[in-house]
C-alpha positions as CSV (number, residue, x, y, z in Angstrom):
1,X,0.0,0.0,0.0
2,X,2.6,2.1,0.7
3,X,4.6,1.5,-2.1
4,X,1.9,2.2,-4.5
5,X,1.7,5.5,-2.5
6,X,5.4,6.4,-3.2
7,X,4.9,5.7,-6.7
8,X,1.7,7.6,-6.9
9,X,3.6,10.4,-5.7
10,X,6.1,9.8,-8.7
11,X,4.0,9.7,-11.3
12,X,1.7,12.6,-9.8
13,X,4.2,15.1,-9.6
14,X,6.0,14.1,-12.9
15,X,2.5,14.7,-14.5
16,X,2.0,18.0,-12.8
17,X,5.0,19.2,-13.8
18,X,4.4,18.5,-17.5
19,X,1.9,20.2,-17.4
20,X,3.0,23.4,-16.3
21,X,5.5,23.2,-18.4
22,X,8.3,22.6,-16.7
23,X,10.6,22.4,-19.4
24,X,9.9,25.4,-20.8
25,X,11.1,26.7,-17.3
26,X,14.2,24.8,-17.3
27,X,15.0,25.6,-21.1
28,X,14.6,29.5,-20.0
29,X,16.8,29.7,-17.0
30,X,19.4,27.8,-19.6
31,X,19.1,30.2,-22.5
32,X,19.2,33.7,-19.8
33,X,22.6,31.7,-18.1
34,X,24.4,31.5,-21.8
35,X,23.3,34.7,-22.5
36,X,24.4,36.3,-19.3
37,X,27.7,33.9,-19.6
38,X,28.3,34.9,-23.5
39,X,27.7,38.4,-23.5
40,X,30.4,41.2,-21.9
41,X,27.5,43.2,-20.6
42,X,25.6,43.0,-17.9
43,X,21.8,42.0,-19.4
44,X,18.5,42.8,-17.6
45,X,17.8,40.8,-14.5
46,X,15.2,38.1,-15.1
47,X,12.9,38.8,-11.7
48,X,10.1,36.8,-12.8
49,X,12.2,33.7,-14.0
50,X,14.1,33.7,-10.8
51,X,10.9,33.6,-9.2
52,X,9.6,30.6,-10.6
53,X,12.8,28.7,-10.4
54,X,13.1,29.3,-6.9
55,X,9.4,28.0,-6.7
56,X,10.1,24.8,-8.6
57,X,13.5,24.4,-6.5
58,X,11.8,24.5,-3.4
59,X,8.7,22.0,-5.4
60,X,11.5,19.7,-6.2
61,X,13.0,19.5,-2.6
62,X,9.8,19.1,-1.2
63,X,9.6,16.0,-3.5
64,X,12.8,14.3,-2.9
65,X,12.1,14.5,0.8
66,X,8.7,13.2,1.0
67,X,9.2,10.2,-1.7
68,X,12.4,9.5,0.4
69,X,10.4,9.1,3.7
70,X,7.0,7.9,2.0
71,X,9.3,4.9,0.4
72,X,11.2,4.2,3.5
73,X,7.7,2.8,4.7
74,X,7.0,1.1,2.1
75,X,7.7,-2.9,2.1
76,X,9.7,-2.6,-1.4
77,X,12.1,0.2,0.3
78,X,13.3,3.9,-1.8
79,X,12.9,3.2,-5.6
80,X,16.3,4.5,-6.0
81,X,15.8,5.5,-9.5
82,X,13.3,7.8,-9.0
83,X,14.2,9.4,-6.6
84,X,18.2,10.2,-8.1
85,X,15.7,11.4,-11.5
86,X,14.4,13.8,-8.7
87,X,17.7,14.8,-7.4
88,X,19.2,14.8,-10.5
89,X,16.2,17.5,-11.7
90,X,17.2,19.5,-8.6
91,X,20.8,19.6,-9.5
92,X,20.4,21.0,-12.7
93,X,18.1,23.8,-11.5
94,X,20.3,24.5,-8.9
95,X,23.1,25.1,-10.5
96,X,21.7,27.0,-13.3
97,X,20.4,29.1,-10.9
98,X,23.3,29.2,-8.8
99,X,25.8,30.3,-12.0
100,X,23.1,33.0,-13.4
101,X,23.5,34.5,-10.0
102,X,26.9,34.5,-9.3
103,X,28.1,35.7,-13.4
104,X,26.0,38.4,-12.4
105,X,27.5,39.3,-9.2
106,X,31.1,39.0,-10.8
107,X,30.4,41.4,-13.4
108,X,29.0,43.7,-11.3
109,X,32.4,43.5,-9.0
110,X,34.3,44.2,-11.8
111,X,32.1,47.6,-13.5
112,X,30.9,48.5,-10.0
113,X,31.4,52.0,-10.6
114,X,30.5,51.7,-14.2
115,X,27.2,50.1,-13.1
116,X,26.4,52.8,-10.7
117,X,26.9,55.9,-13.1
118,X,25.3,54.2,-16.0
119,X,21.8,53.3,-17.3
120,X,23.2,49.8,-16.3
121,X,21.9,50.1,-13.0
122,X,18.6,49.8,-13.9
123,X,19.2,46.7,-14.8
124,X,20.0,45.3,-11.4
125,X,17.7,43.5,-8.9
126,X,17.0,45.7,-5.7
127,X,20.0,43.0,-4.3
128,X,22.2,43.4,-6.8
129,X,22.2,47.5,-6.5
130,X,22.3,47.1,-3.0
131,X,25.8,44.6,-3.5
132,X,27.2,47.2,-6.1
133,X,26.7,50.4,-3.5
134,X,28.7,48.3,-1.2
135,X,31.4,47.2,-3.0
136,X,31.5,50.7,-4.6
137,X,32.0,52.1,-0.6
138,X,34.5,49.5,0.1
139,X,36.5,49.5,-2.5
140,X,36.6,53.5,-2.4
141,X,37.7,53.4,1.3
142,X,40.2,51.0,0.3
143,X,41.9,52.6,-2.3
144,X,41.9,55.8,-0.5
145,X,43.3,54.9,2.9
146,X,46.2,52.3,0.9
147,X,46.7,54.4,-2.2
148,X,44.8,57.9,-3.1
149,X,45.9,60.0,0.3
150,X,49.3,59.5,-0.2
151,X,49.3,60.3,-4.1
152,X,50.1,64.1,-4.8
153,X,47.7,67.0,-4.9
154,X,46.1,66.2,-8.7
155,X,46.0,62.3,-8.6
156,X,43.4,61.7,-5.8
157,X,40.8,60.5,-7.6
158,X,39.5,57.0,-8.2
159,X,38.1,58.0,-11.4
160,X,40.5,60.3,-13.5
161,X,44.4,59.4,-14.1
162,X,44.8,63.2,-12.8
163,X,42.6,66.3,-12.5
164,X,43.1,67.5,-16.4
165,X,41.8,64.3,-17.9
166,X,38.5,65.3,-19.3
167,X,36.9,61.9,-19.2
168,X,36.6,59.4,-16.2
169,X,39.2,56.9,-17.7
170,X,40.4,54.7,-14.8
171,X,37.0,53.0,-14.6
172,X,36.8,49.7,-16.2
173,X,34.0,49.2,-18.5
174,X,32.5,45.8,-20.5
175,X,34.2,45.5,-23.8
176,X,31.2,46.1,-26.8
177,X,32.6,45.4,-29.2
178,X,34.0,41.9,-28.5
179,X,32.9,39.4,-30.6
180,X,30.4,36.4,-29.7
181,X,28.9,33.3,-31.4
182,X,25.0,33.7,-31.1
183,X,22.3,31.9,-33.0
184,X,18.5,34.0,-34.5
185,X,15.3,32.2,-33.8
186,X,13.6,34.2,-36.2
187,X,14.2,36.0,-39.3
188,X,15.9,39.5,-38.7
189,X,16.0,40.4,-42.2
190,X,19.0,42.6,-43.4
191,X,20.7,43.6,-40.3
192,X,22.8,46.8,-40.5
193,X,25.9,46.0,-38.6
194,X,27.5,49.8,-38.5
195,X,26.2,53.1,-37.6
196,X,27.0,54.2,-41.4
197,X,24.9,51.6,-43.2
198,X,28.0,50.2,-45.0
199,X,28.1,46.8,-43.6
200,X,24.9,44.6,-43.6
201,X,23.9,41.0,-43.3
202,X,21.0,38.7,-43.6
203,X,20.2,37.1,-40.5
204,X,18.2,34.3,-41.1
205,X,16.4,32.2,-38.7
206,X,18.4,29.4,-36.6
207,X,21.6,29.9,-38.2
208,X,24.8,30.4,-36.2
209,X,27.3,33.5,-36.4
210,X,29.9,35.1,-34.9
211,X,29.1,38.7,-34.7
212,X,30.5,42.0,-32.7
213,X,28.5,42.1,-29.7
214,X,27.5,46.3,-29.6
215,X,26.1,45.5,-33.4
216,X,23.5,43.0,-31.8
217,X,23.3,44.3,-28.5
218,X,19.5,45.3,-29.4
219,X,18.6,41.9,-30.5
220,X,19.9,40.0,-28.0
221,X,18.1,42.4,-25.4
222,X,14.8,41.9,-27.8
223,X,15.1,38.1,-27.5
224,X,15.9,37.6,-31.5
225,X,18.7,36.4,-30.7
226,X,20.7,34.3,-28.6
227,X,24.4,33.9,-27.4
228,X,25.8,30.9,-27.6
C-alpha cells in the first residue's frame, strides 16, 4: 500500500509538472545563463524567472524528501531510480540558478562604478544595486586609505588618471565590441551591422554567427537572438 503511494507520488508530480511546463522553465533559465555567460555586458535581471525557479526548487525538494520518507515505509524500500531522477532534476536547477547568479555578481564586482553611473543600474535587482553600493564604498575606502591620500595633490581621484583628464578613464567598462557566437530564432532580415549603413547582413532564422556584440546588443536584449 505504501509503495503504491510512493509511486503515486512519482508519477503525480511528474505529470503536474508537464503540465506546467516545466521544461519550458528549465529551457529559459538555460538560454538567460548562456546569454548572461556569452555576453560582456551585464543584461537585464530576469525577476520573474528567478521567481519561478526558486518555486520549482523549493517544489522539487519538497519531492525528494517526502518520496524518500514515503518509500522508507514502504515494504519494497526507496525506488532508488526515482528518486536520483528527482535529485538529479534538482541539480540541474540548482546550478543554473546558482551560476546566473553569481556571473551576475562578478560582473558587477568588476564595473561596479561603471554600473552605478550608467543606465546599467537599472538593470540590477534591488540585491544586486544594494551589492554594487557596497562594493563601490568599500572598494573607495580601500583605495583611498592604501593608495589615493598618499598620491600628490592632482592624482586623488579614483576615477580620472589626474585632474586634467576630461573623461573618467580609470574605470573599467565591458568590452562592446567583442565578438560572440549567437544563433537567430527568427528571421531579422537585413541587419545593419555599422552606424553608417555600409556593412549589412542577412540574418536568417536558426543559423549560427559570430558577430560583434555592440552591433546586436538590441537583438539579444529583444530576445531575437541568442548567445551561444
Amino acid at each position: 500500500m505504501a509503495s503504491g503511494s510512493g509511486s503515486g507520488l512519482g508519477s503525480g508530480y511528474w505529470s503536474q509538472r508537464e503540465e506546467e511546463g516545466e521544461e519550458k522553465l528549465g529551457e529559459r533559465l538555460k538560454r538567460a545563463w548562456r546569454n548572461e555567460k556569452a555576453s560582456p555586458d551585464i543584461l537585464h535581471f530576469h525577476s520573474e524567472l528567478v521567481q519561478e525557479a526558486t518555486e520549482e526548487i523549493q517544489k522539487l525538494e519538497e519531492a525528494v524528501e517526502a518520496f524518500t520518507e514515503n518509500g522508507a515505509k514502504a515494504e519494497n524500500g526507496v525506488d532508488e531510480l526515482i528518486v536520483s531522477l528527482y535529485q538529479m532534476d534538482l541539480d540541474r536547477m540548482l546550478f543554473l540558478l546558482r551560476s546566473y547568479l553569481r556571473m551576475r555578481l562578478q560582473k558587477i564586482e568588476k564595473y561596479t562604478i561603471h554600473v552605478l553611473k550608467t543606465n546599467l543600474r537599472d538593470r540590477l535587482s534591488e540585491q544586486e544595486k544594494t551589492f554594487a553600493e557596497r562594493c563601490a564604498d568599500i572598494m573607495e575606502k580601500h583605495l583611498d586609505q592604501t593608495v589615493l591620500a598618499r598620491l600628490p595633490y592632482g592624482y586623488q581621484s579614483i576615477m580620472k588618471q589626474s585632474i586634467s583628464s576630461e573623461e573618467d578613464d580609470m574605470i573599467p567598462e565591458p568590452q562592446l565590441d567583442t565578438f560572440v557566437f549567437c544563433k537567430t530564432k527568427e528571421d531579422v532580415g537585413a541587419f545593419q551591422m555599422d552606424d553608417i549603413g555600409k556593412e549589412t547582413i542577412d540574418l536568417l532564422a536558426n543559423d549560427l554567427y559570430v558577430l560583434r556584440y555592440k552591433s546586436i546588443k538590441g537583438l539579444v536584449e529583444g530576445g531575437q537572438i541568442d548567445l551561444v
